[in-house]
C-alpha positions as CSV (number, residue, x, y, z in Angstrom):
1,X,-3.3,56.6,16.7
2,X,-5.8,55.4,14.3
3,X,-3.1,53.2,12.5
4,X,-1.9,51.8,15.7
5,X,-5.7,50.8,17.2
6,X,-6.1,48.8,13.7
7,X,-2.7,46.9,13.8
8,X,-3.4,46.2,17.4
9,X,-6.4,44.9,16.7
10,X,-5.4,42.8,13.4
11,X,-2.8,41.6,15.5
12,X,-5.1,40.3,18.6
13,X,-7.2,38.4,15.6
14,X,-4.1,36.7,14.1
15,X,-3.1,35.3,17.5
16,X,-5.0,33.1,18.2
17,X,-5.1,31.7,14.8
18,X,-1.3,31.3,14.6
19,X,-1.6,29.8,18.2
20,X,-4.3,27.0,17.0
21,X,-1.7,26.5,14.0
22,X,0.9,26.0,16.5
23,X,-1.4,23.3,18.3
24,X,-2.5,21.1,15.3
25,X,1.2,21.1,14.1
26,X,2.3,19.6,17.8
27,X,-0.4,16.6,17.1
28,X,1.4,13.8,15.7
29,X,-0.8,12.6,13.3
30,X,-1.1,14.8,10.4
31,X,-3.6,14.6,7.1
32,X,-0.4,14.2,5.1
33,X,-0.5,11.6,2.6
34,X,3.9,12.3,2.5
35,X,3.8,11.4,5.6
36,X,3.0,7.2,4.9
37,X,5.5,5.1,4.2
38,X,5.4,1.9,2.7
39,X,6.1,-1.6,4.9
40,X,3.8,-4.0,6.7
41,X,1.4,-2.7,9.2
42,X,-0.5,-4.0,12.4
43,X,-3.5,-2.6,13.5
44,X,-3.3,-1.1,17.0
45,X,-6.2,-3.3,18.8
46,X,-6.4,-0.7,21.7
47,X,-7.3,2.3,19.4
48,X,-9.4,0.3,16.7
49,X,-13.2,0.0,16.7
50,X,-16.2,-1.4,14.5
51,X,-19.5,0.6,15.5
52,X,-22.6,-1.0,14.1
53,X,-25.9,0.5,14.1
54,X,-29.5,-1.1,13.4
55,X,-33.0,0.1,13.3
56,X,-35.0,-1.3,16.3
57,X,-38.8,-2.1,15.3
58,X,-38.7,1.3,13.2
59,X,-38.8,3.5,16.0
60,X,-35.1,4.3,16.3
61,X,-31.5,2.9,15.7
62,X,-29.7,1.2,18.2
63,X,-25.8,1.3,18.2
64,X,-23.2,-1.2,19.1
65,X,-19.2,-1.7,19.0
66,X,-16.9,-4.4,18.4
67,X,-13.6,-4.3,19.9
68,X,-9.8,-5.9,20.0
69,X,-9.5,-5.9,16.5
70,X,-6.7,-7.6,15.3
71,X,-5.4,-7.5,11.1
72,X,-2.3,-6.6,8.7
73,X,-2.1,-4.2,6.3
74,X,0.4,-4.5,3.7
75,X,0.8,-0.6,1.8
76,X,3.2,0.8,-0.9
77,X,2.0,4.9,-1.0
78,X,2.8,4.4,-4.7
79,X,0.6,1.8,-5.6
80,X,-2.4,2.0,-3.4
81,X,-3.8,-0.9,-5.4
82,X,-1.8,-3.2,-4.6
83,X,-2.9,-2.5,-0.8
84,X,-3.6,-5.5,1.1
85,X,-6.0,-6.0,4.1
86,X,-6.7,-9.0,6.4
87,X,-8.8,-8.1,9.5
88,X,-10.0,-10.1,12.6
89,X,-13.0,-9.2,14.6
90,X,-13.8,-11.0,17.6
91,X,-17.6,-11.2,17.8
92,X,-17.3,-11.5,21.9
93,X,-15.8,-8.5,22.2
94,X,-19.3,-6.8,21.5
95,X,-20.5,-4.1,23.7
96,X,-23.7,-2.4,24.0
97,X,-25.5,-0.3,26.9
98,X,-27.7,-3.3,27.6
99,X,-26.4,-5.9,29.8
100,X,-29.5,-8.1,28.8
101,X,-28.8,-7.4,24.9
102,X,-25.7,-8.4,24.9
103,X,-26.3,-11.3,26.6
104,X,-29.1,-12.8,24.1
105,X,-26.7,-11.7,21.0
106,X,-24.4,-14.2,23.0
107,X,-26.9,-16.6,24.1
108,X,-26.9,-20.2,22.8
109,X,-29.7,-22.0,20.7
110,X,-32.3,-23.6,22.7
111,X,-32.2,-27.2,23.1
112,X,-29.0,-27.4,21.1
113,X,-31.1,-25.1,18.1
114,X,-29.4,-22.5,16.0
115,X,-29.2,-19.0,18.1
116,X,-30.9,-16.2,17.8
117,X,-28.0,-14.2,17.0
118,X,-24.1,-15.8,17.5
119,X,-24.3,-18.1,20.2
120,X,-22.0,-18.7,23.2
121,X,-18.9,-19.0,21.3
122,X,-19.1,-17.5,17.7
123,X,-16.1,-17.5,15.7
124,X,-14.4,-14.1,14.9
125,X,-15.4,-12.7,11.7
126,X,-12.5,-11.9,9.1
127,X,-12.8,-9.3,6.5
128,X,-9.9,-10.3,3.5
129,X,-9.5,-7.4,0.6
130,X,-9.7,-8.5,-3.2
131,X,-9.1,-5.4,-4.0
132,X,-8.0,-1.4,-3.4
133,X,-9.4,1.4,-5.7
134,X,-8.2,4.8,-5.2
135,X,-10.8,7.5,-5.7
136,X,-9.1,10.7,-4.6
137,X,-5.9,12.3,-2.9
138,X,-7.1,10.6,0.6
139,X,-9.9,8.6,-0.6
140,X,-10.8,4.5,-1.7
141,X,-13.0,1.7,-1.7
142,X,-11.4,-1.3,-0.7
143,X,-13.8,-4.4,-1.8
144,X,-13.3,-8.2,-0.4
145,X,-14.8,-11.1,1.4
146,X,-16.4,-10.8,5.0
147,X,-16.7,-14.5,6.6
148,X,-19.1,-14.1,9.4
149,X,-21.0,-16.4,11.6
150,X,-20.3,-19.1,8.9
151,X,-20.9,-17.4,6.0
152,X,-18.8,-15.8,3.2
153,X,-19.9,-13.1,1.2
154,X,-18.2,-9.5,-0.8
155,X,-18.5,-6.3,1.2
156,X,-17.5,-3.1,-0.2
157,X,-16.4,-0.2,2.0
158,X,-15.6,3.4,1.7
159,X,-11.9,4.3,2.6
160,X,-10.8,7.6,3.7
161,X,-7.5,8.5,4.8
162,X,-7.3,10.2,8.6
163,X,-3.7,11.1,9.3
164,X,0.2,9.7,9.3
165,X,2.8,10.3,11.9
166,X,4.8,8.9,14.6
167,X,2.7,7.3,17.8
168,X,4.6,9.3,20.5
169,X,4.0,6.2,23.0
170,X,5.3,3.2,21.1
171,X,7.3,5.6,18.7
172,X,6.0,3.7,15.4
173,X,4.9,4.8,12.5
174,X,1.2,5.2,12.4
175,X,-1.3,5.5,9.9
176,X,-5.1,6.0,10.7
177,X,-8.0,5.8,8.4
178,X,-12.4,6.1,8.6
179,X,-14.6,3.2,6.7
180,X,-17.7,2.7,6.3
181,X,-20.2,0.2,4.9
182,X,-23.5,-1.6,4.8
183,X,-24.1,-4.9,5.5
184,X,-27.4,-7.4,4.9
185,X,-27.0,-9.0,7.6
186,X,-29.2,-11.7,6.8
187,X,-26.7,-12.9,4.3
188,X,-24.5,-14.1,6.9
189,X,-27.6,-16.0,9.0
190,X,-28.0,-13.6,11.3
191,X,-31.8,-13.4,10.7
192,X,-33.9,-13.0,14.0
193,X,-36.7,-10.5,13.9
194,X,-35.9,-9.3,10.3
195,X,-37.2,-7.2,8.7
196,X,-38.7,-5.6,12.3
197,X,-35.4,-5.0,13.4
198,X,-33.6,-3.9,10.8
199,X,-31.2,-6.0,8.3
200,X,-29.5,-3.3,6.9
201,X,-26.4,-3.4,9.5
202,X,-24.5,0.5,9.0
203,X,-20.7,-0.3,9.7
204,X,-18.0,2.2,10.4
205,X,-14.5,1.4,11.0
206,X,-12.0,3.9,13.0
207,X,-8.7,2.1,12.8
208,X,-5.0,2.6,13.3
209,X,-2.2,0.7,11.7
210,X,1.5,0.5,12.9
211,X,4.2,-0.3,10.7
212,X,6.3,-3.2,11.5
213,X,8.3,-3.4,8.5
C-alpha cells in the first residue's frame, strides 16, 4: 500500500511538469538556434518595439516607446558575422502616458528656432550595422551607425537570441531577438534640459524578423 501511495504521488508531481512541457513545445517559437535558417528577413512592424527610458530631474526614470519599425536583416546561421542589419525608426511613432509630453517632444522651434526635442516632422532615425560579433550560443553585439535627428554617430548594442519558428498567422519563418543599448543623447542634438533630465537614453529592442527569402 506503501509503494502504491508513493508512485501515486510521484506520479501527481510529474504531471503537471510533463503537461507544462507539452505547453511550451505547442508555442511556435522555440530557443532553438537549428531552428534559423538563413535568407533575407523583414522585421514584423506590428510586433517590433524600441522602449527608451530617461532619468527625469533625478527623481525617477520616465519610459517611452517607439513603434512601426521597419528594417532588413540579411542572416546565414553559419556565419553570424557576416549578419547584416538596416533598421528604420519613425520618430512620430513615439508614445508616452503624457499627452502633453509627447506633444513638446513633437513641438516645433519657436519662431522658426531649433526644437526642444524633434520638431513637427523629424526624420526617422536609421540604425545601419558595421558589424556582427558572436559572443555565445545565442548571444552578440552588433555595432554600426545610428543617424538620428541629423546626426551620425556608432552605437553598440547587446544581441541576444529569443526564439525561431514558424509565425502560425502569416506561416513565415520567424526569428525574434532582445537588444539593448545606451545612448548619449546629446550626441545626436537632442540636448534640452541636460544633464537635469538625463542624457544617458537606456534602449531596448524587442524585435521579430520574417524571412522573405
Amino acid at each position: 500500500m506503501k509503494k502504491l501511495v508513493i508512485a501515486a504521488a510521484a506520479c501527481t508531481l510529474a504531471a503537471p511538469a510533463a503537461f507544462l512541457s507539452a505547453q511550451n513545445a505547442s508555442i511556435p517559437g522555440q530557443m532553438d538556434p537549428s531552428r534559423v535558417a538563413g535568407g533575407t528577413y523583414q522585421l514584423d512592424p506590428s510586433h517590433t518595439l524600441v522602449s527608451w527610458q530617461v532619468n527625469h530631474f533625478g527623481f525617477n526614470d520616465y519610459f517611452g516607446l517607439f513603434g512601426d519599425i521597419e528594417g532588413t536583416m540579411t542572416l546565414d546561421p553559419a556565419n553570424i558575422s557576416a549578419t547584416e542589419f538596416d533598421i528604420t525608426v519613425p520618430i512620430t511613432s513615439v508614445s508616452v502616458a503624457s499627452e502633453g509630453l509627447r506633444d513638446h517632444l513633437l513641438r516645433p522651434g519657436k519662431d522658426g528656432g531649433d526644437p526642444d526635442f524633434f520638431g513637427a516632422n523629424p526624420a526617422p532615425a536609421r540604425f545601419v550595422s558595421t558589424s556582427v560579433r558572436r559572443t555565445g550560443d545565442t548571444s552578440a553585439v552588433v555595432s554600426g551607425q545610428l543617424t538620428m535627428n541629423g546626426k551620425t554617430g556608432p552605437v553598440t548594442m547587446l544581441v541576444d537570441f529569443t526564439g525561431a519558428g514558424e509565425n502560425p498567422m502569416s506561416k513565415a519563418p520567424t526569428v525574434g531577438f532582445q537588444a539593448r543599448t545606451t545612448i548619449d543623447r546629446t550626441q545626436w542634438g537632442v540636448d534640452y534640459a541636460a544633464p537635469m533630465v538625463g542624457s544617458d537614453v537606456d534602449l531596448e529592442i524587442s524585435a521579430a524578423f520574417e524571412r522573405q527569402q
